[in-house]
C-alpha positions as CSV (number, residue, x, y, z in Angstrom):
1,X,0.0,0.0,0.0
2,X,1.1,3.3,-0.8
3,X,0.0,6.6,0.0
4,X,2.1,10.3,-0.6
5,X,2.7,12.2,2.8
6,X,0.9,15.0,0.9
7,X,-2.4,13.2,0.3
8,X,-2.1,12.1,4.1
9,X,-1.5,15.7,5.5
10,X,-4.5,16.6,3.4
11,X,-6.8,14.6,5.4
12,X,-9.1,16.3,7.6
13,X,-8.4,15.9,11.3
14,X,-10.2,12.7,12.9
15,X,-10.4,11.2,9.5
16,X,-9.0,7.8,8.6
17,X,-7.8,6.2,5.6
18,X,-8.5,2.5,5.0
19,X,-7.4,0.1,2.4
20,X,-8.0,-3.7,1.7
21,X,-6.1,-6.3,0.4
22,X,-7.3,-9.8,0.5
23,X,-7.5,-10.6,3.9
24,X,-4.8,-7.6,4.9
25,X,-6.2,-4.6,6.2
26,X,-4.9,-1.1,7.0
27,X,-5.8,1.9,8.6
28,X,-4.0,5.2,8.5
29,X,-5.1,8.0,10.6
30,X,-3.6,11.8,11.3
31,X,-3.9,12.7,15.2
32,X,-2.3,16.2,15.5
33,X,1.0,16.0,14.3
34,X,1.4,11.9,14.9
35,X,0.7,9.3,11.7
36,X,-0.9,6.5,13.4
37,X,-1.0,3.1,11.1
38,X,-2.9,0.2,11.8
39,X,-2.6,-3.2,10.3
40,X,-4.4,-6.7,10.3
41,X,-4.5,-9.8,8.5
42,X,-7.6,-12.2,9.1
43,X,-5.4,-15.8,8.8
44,X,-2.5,-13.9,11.2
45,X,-5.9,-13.6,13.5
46,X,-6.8,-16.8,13.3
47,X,-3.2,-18.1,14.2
48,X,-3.0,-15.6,16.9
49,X,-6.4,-17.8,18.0
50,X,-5.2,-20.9,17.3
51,X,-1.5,-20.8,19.2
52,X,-3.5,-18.8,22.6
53,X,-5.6,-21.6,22.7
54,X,-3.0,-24.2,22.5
55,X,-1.3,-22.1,25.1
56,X,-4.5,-22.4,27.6
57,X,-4.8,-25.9,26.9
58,X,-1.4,-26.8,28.0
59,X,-1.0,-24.2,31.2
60,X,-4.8,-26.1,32.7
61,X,-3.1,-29.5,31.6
62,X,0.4,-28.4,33.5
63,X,-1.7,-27.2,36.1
64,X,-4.2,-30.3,36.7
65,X,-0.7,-32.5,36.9
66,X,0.9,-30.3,39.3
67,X,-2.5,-30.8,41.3
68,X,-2.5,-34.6,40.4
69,X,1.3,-34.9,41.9
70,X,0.6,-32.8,45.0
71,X,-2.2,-34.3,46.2
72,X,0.0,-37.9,45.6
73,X,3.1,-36.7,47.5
74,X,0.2,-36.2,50.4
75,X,-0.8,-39.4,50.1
76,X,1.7,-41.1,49.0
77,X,3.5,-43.3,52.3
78,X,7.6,-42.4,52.7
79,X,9.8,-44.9,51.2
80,X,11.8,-45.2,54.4
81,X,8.3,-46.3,55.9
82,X,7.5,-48.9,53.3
83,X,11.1,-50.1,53.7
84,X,11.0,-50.4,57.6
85,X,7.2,-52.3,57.3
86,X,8.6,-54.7,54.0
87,X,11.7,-55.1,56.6
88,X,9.9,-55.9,59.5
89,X,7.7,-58.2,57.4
90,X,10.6,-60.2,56.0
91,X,12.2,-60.6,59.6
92,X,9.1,-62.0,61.1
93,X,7.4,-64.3,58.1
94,X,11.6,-65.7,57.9
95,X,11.4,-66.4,61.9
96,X,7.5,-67.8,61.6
97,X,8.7,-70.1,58.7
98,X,12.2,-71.4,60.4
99,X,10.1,-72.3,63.6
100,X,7.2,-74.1,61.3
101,X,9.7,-76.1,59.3
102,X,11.4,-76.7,62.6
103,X,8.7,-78.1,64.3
104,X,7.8,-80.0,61.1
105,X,11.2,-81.7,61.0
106,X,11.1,-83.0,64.8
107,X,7.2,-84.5,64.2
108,X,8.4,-86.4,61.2
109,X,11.5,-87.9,63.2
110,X,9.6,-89.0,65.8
């Protein structure tokens, strides 16, 4: 788009010009002694539209798992606990079983 400084200090104050191309659009307006120009493209939109919402989707997934994980590390027992309990549990089924097959052994020889 092209348009002569001289057709543009002609406009009237508050009066805009506008021009289309295809889906581009532009705006050129005079506000005292500032040119103020204004551009858009409708598929530019639509991409801005397209990547925000892919943006939104991703931050409420990111935030769901950082919920999902928190509320596990609540509930969630300590490994030191579940090794002192699996310990514990090994010491006494080892000591029930030696006794069991002990007393097995002496029925059997007499």
């Amino acid at each position: 788009m092209r348009i002569s400084v001289d057709s543009l200090l002609k406009l009237p104050q508050g009066a805009t010009y506008h021009r289309k191309s295809g889906q581009a659009h532009a705006e050129v307006s005079i506000r005292g002694d500032t040119i103020y120009v204004t551009g858009t493209c409708d598929s530019l939109a639509r991409q801005v539209e397209y990547y925000e919402a892919l943006y939104h989707n991703a931050r409420d997934a990111l935030e769901n798992y950082h919920a999902t994980v928190r509320e596990e590390a609540k509930t969630r027992e300590s490994p030191l606990n579940a090794f002192v309990k699996g310990l514990v549990l090994g010491i006494v089924s080892g000591i029930s079983l030696t006794y069991f097959i002990k007393i097995s052994k002496r029925r059997k020889n007499e």
